[in-house]
C-alpha positions as CSV (number, residue, x, y, z in Angstrom):
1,X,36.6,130.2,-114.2
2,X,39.3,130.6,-111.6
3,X,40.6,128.3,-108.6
4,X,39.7,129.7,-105.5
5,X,43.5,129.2,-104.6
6,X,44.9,133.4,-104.1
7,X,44.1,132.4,-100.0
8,X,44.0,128.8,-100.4
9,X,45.7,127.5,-97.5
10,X,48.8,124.8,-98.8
11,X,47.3,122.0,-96.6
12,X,44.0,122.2,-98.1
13,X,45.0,121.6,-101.6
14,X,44.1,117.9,-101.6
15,X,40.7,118.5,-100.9
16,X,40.1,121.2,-103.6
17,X,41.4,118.2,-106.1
18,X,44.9,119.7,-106.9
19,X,47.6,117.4,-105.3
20,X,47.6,116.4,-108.6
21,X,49.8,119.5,-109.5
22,X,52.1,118.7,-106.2
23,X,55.6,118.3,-107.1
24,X,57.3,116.4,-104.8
25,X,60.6,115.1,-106.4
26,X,63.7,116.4,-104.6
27,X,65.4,116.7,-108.2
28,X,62.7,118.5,-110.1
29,X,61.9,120.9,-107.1
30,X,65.4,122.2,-107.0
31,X,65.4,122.3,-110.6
32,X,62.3,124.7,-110.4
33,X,64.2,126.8,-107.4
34,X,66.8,127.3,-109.8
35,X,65.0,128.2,-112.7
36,X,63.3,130.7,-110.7
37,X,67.0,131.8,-109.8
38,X,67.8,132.3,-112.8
39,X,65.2,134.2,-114.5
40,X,64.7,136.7,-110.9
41,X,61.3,135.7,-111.0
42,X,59.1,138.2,-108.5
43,X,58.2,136.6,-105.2
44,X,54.6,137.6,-103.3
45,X,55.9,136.2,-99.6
46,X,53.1,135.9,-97.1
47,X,53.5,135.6,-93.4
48,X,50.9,133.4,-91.9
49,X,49.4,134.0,-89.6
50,X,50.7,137.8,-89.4
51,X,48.6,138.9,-92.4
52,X,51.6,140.5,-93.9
53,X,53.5,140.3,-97.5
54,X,56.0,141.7,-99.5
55,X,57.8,141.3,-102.8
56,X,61.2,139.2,-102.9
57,X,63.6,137.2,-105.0
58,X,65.4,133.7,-104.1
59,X,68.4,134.4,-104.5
60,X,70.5,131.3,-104.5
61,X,70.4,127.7,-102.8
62,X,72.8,126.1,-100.5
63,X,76.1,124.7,-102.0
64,X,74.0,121.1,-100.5
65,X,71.3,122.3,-102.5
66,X,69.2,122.1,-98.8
67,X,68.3,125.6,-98.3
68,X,66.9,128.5,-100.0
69,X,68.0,132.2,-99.3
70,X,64.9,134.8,-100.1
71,X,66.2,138.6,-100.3
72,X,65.2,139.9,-96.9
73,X,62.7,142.6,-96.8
74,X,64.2,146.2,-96.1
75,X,61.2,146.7,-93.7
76,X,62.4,145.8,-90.1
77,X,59.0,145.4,-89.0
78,X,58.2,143.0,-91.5
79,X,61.5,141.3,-91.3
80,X,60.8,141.0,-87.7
81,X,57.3,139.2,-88.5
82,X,58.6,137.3,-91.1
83,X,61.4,135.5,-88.4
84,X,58.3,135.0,-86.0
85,X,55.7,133.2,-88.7
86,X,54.2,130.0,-88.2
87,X,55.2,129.6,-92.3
88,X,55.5,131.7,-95.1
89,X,53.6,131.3,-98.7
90,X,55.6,132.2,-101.7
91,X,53.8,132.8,-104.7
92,X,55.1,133.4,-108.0
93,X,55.2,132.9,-111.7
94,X,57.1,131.1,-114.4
95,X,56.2,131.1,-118.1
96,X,52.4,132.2,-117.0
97,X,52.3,128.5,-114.7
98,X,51.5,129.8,-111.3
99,X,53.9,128.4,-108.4
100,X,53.6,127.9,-105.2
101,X,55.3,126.8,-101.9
102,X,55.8,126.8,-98.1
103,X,58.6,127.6,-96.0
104,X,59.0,126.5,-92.6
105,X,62.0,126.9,-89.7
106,X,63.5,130.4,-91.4
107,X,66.0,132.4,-90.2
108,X,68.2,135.3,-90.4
109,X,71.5,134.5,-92.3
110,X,73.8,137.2,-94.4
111,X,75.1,136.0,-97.5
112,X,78.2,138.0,-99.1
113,X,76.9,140.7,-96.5
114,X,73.5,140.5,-97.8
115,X,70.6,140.1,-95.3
116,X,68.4,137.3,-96.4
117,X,65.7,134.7,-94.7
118,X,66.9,131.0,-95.4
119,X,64.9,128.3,-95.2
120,X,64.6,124.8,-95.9
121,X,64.1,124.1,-99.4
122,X,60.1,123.1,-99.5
123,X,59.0,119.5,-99.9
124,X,56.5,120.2,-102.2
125,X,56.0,122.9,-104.6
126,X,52.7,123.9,-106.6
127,X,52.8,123.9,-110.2
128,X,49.3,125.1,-111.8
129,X,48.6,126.6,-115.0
130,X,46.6,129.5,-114.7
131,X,43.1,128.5,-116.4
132,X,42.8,131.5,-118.9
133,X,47.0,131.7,-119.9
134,X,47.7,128.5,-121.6
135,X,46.3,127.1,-124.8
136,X,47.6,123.4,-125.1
137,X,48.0,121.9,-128.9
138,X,47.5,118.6,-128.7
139,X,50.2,116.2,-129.6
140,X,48.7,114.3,-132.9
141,X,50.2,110.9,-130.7
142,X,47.5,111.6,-128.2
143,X,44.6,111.3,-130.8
144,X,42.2,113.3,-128.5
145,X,38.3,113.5,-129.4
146,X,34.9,115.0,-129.2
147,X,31.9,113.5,-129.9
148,X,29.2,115.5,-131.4
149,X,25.7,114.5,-130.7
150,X,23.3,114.2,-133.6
151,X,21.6,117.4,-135.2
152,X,17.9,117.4,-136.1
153,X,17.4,118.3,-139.8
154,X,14.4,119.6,-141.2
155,X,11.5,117.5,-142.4
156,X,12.3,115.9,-146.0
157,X,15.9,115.9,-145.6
158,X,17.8,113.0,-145.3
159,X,19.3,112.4,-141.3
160,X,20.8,109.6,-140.6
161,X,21.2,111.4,-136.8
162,X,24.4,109.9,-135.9
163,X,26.7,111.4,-133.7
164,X,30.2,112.5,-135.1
165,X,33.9,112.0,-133.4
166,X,36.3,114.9,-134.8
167,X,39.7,115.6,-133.2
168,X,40.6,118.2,-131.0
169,X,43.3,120.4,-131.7
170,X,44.0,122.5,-128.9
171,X,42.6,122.9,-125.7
172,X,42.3,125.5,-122.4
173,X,40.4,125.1,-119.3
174,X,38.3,127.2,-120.9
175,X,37.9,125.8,-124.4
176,X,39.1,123.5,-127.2
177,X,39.2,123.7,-130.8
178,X,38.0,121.3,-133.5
179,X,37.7,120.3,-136.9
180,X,34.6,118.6,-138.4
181,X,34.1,118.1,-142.2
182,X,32.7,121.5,-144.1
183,X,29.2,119.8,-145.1
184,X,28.3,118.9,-141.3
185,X,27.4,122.3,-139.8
186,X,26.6,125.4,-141.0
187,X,28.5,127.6,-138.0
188,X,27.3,131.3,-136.2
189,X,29.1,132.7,-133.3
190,X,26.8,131.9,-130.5
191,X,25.2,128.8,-131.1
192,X,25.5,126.2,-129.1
193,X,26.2,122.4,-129.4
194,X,25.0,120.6,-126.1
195,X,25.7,117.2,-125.0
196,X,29.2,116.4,-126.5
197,X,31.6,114.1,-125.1
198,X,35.3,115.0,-125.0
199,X,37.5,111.3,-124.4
200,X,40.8,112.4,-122.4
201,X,42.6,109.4,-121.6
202,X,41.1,107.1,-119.4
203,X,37.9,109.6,-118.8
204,X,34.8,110.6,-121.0
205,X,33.7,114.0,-120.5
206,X,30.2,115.7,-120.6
207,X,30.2,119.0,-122.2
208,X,28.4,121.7,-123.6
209,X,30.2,124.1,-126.1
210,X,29.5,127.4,-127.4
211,X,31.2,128.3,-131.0
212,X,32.9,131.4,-130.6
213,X,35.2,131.5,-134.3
214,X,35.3,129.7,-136.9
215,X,37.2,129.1,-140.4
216,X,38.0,127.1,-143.0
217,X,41.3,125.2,-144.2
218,X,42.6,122.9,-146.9
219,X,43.7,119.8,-145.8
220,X,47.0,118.1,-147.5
221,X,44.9,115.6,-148.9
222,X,42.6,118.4,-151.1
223,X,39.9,117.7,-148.3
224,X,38.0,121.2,-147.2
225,X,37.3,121.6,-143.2
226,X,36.2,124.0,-140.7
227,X,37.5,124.7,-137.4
228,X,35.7,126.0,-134.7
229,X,37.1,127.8,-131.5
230,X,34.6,126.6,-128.9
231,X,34.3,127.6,-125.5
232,X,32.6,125.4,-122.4
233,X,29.4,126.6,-121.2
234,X,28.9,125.9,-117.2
235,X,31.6,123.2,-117.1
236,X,31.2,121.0,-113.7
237,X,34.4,121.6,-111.1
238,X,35.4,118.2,-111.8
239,X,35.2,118.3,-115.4
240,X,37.3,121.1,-114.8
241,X,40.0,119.5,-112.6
242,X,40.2,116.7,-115.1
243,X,40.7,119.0,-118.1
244,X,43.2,120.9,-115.9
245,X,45.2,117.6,-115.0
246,X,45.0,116.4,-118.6
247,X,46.6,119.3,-119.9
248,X,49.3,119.5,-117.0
249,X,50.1,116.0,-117.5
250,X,50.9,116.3,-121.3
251,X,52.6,119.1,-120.9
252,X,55.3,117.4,-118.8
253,X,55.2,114.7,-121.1
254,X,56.0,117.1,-124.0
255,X,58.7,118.7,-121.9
256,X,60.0,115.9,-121.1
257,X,60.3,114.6,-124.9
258,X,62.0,118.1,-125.9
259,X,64.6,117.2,-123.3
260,X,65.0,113.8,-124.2
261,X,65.9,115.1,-127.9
């Protein structure tokens, strides 16, 4: 499942639910420019509302850190366009998180007697993980769960038909892993396990899963379990944002602890 935001416009992204990936910090956006900088990340530079793009680089920021300067494009026709737009739309990429920003009030300047489009650096910047690129393992501090629902067992055997809470190990937009003891489930590729609950921090989750791997390990303590690779089966949109957020959130946070080290 992919965000509809490839033509999204930038004002709209509140109401598709994703101002929660807004960056708006002056420090951490100019942090971001320079990484970009740095690595010559490939720019996709949209004129709106001419309908026209090309590829760039930004190649460095004002000695006040105030202003971008994007390599120019060597057409003249859409250089021309580019000076005219209401706003550009730079879209990019930086260790598979897509990023995204506005430019407004450009113009022509030559740096070092290089012809580039300086702008304003952006207030706000777009920092999404792409839904099918990142595979988040979840920090054991975060003790994050799934509750299976009770299984129905043949007649004669003994049910007690309580649900089970097993941790999560890693989780997508599109899935999550977990491990349940060896003797609850008898696993196939396929099946299905409707009406779990996955508890992210301060929200409970309806979801269905279907087991797409599975395996078995030895714990530390001698115990045997299985782990199954489970993906979600017609997840809701807002499910959806709220895994998405989730997984953003610690992300930063685990960032943010390597840096702290």
């Amino acid at each position: 499942m992919s965000l509809p935001i490839d033509n999204l416009p930038f004002d709209s992204l509140q109401e598709q639910g994703l101002e929660e990936f807004l960056l708006r910090g002056n420090r951490q956006i100019r942090q971001l420019l320079q990484e970009l900088i740095d690595k010559r990340a490939l720019i996709s530079v949209h004129l709106i509302p001419a309908g026209l793009s090309f590829l760039s680089t930004i190649l460095t920021l004002s000695e006040d850190e105030e202003w971008l300067f994007l390599d120019a494009s060597q057409n003249e026709t859409i250089h021309r366009h580019c000076l005219q737009a209401e706003r550009l739309l730079c879209i990019t990429q930086l260790n598979k998180i897509r990023i995204q920003f506005r430019l407004d009030n450009g113009t022509e300047v030559p740096v070092e007697g290089h012809l580039t489009f300086a702008a304003p650096i952006p207030e706000e910047v777009l920092r999404l993980q792409r839904r099918d690129a990142f595979r988040l393992q979840v920090p054991l501090s975060h003790n994050l769960k799934c509750i299976l629902p009770a299984r129905e067992h043949k007649e004669g055997q003994e049910d007690q038909k309580k649900s089970i809470e097993v941790p999560v190990i890693d989780i997508s937009a599109g899935g999550l892993s977990i491990e349940i003891p060896a003797s609850k489930i008898t696993p196939t590729v396929g099946d299905h396990i409707n009406g779990c609950q996955l508890k992210l921090p301060g929200d409970l989750i309806g979801l269905d899963l279907e087991i797409r791997n599975h395996g078995r390990r030895i714990q530390s303590n001698g115990k045997e379990v299985l782990r199954l690779g489970c993906s979600f089966v017609s997840i809701h949109t807002q499910a959806a944002n709220q895994i998405q957020r989730y997984i953003y959130q610690a992300e930063r946070e685990i960032r943010a602890n390597e840096v702290g080290c």
